[in-house]
C-alpha positions as CSV (number, residue, x, y, z in Angstrom):
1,X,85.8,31.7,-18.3
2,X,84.2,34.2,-20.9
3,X,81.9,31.1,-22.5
4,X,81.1,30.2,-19.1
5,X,80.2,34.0,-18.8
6,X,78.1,33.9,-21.9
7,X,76.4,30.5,-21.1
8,X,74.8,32.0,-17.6
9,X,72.6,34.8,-18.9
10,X,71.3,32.1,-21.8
11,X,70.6,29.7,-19.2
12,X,68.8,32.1,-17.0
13,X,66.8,33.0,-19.7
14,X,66.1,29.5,-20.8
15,X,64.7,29.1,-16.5
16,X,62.8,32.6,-16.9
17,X,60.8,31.2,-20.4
18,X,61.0,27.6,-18.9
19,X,58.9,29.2,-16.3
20,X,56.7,31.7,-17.9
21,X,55.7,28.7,-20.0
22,X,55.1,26.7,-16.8
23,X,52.7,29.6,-15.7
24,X,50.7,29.9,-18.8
25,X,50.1,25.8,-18.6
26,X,49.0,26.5,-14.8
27,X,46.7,29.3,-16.0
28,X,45.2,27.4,-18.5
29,X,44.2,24.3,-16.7
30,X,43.2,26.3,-13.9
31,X,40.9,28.4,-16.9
32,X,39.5,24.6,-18.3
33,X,39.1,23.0,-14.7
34,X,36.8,26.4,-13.5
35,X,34.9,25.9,-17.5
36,X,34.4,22.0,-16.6
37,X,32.8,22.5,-13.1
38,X,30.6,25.5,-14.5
39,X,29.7,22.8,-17.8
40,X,28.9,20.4,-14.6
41,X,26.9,22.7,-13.3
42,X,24.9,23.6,-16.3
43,X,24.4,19.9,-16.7
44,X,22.7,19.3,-13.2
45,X,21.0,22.7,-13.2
46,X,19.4,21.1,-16.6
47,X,18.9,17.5,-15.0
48,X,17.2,19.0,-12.0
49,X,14.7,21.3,-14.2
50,X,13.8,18.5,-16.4
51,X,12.9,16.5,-13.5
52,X,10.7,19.4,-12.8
53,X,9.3,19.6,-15.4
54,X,8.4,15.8,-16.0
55,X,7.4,15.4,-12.3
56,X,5.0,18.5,-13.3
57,X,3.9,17.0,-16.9
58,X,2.8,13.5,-14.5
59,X,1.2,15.2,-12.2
60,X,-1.1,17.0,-14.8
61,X,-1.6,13.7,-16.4
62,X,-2.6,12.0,-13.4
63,X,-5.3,14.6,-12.3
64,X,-6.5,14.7,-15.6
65,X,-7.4,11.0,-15.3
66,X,-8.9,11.4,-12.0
67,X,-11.2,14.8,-13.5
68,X,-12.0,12.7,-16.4
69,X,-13.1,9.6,-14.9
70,X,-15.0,11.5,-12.3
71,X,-17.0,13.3,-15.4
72,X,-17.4,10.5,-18.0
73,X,-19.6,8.3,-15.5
74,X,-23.5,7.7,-16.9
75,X,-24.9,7.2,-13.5
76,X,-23.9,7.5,-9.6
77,X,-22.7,3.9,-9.6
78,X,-20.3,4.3,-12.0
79,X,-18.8,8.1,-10.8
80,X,-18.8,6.3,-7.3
81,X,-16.8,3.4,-8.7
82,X,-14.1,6.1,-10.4
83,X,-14.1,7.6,-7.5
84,X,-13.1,4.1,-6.1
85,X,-10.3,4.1,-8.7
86,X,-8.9,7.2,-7.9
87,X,-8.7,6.7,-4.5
88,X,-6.8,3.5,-4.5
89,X,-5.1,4.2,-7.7
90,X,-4.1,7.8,-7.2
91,X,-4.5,8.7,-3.4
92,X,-3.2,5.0,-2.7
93,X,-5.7,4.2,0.0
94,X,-7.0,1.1,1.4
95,X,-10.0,2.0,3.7
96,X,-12.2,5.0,3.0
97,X,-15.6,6.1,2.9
98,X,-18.0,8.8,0.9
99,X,-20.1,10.6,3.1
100,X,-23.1,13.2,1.7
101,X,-24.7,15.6,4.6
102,X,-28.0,15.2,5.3
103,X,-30.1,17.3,7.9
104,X,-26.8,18.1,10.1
105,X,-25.6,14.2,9.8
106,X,-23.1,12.6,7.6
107,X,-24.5,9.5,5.6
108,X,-22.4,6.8,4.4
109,X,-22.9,6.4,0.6
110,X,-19.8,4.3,-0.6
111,X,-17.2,2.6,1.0
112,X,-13.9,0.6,0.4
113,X,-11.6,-2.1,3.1
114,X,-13.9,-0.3,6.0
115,X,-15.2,-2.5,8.8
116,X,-19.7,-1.6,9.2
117,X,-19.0,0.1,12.5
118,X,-17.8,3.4,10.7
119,X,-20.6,3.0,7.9
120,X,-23.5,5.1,10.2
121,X,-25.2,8.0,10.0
122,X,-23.4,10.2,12.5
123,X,-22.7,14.4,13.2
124,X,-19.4,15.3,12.1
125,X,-16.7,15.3,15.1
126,X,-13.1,15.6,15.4
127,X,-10.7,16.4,12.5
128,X,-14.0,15.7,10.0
129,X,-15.8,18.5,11.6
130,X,-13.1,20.6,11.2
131,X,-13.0,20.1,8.2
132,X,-17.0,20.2,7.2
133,X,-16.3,23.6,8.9
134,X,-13.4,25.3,6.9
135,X,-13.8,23.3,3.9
136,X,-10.5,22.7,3.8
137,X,-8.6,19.0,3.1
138,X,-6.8,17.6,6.0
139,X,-4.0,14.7,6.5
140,X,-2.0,13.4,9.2
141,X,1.7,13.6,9.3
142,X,2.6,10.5,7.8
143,X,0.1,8.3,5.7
144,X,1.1,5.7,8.6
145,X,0.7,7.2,12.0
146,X,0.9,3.7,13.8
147,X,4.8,2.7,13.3
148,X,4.2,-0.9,11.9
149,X,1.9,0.5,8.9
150,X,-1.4,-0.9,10.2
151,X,-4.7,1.3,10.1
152,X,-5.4,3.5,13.5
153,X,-7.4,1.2,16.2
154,X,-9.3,3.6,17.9
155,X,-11.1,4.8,14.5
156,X,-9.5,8.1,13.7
157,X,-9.0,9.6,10.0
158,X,-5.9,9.9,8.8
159,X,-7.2,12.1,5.7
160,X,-10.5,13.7,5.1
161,X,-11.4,15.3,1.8
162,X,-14.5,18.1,1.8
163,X,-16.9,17.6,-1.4
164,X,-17.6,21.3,-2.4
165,X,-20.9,22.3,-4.4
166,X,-22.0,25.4,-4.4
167,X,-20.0,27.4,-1.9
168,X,-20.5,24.6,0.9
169,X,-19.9,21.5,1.8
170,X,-21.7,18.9,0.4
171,X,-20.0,15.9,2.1
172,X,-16.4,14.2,3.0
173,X,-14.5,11.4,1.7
174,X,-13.0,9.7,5.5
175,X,-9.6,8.2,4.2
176,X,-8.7,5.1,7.6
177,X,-5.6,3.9,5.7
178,X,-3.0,3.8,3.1
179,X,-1.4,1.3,1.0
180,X,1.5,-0.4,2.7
181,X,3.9,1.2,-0.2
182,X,2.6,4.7,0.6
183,X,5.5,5.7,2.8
184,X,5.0,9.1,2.6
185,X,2.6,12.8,1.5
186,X,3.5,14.4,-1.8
187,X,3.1,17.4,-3.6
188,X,0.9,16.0,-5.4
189,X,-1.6,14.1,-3.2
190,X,-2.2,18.0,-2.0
191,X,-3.2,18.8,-5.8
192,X,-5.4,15.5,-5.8
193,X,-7.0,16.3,-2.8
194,X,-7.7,20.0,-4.2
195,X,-9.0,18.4,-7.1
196,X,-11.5,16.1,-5.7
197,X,-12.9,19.0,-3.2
198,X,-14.0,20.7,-6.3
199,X,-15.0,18.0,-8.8
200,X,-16.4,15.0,-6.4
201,X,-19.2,16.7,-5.7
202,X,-20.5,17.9,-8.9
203,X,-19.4,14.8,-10.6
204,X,-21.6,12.7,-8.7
205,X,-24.6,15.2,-8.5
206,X,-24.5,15.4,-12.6
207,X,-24.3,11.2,-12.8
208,X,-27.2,11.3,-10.5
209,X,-29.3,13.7,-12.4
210,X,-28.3,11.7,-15.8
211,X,-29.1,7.9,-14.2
212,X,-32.4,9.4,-13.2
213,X,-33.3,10.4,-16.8
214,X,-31.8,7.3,-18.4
């Protein structure tokens, strides 16, 4: 009886440091599992800025080839044809025309995938004259208004880009559709757009002026 006496208090003691153990093991996973999700966290706070940052570093890239083949062309053929470039390459449209104002009217001076009927001399109306007005871009909702992708029947934009020279606007690029693999607007056609309200313009004035004296 007195051994089992002196076994029960060194057993409870072996429970009581059997447990504190047990607690300090808890404690410590539950210490590495909260340093693992904060690690994870890092990690996608650092993913997600890089993504930032290159989306940011291709945007640049892309605008700078659209200002610098807008400002290497020789003549107003070739700063028309970049133009071209940059609408189909960049903007990723398939019908759209350059229009310079003249006397009031808008007069068609290059064109892409647009039927003759929209290449005329005409006053500005609609979303265009809105835009010749505020001198400010405009787009639709959705580069593909019509739900099977096609190009709008009755003739309405679905972008229009002011050309800016000199505090006014010198004329409009009338965008009629997109590329089939344009689903959607991005930060960065707003950018593009921005870009080619300010540069178009003096771009093609400046290849004018240098064809002339060639």
């Amino acid at each position: 009886m007195k051994h089992d006496a002196e076994v029960r208090p060194q057993a409870a003691q072996t429970n009581e440091s059997a447990r504190d153990r047990l607690d300090r093991c808890q404690a410590e996973v539950v210490r590495l599992r909260r340093r693992a999700e904060a690690a994870e966290a890092a990690n996608h706070r650092m993913a997600a800025e890089h993504a930032e940052l290159a989306e940011g570093l291709s945007v640049l890239t892309r605008l700078w080839v659209a200002a610098s083949a807008l400002h290497e062309a020789a003549d107003e053929d070739a700063a028309l044809r970049a133009l071209e470039e940059v609408m189909i390459n960049l903007a990723g449209t398939e019908e759209f025309g350059v229009f310079e104002m003249d006397g009031g009217k808008l007069v068609p001076v290059h064109a892409f995938g647009v039927a003759d009927g929209r290449l005329r001399p005409h006053a500005p109306a609609g979303v265009v004259a809105r835009v010749v007005e505020s001198g400010d871009a405009w787009r639709a909702d959705s580069p593909h208004p019509d739900p099977l992708g096609e190009s709008d029947p009755s003739g309405e934009p679905v972008a229009c880009i002011p050309l800016r020279m000199g505090g006014r606007v010198a004329g409009v690029v009338v965008v009629w559709g997109f590329l089939p693999q344009k689903m959607a607007f991005e930060p960065f056609d707003v950018e593009l757009y921005a870009l080619l309200a300010n540069r178009a313009a003096p771009a093609l004035r400046a290849s004018r002026l240098l064809g002339a004296a060639a």
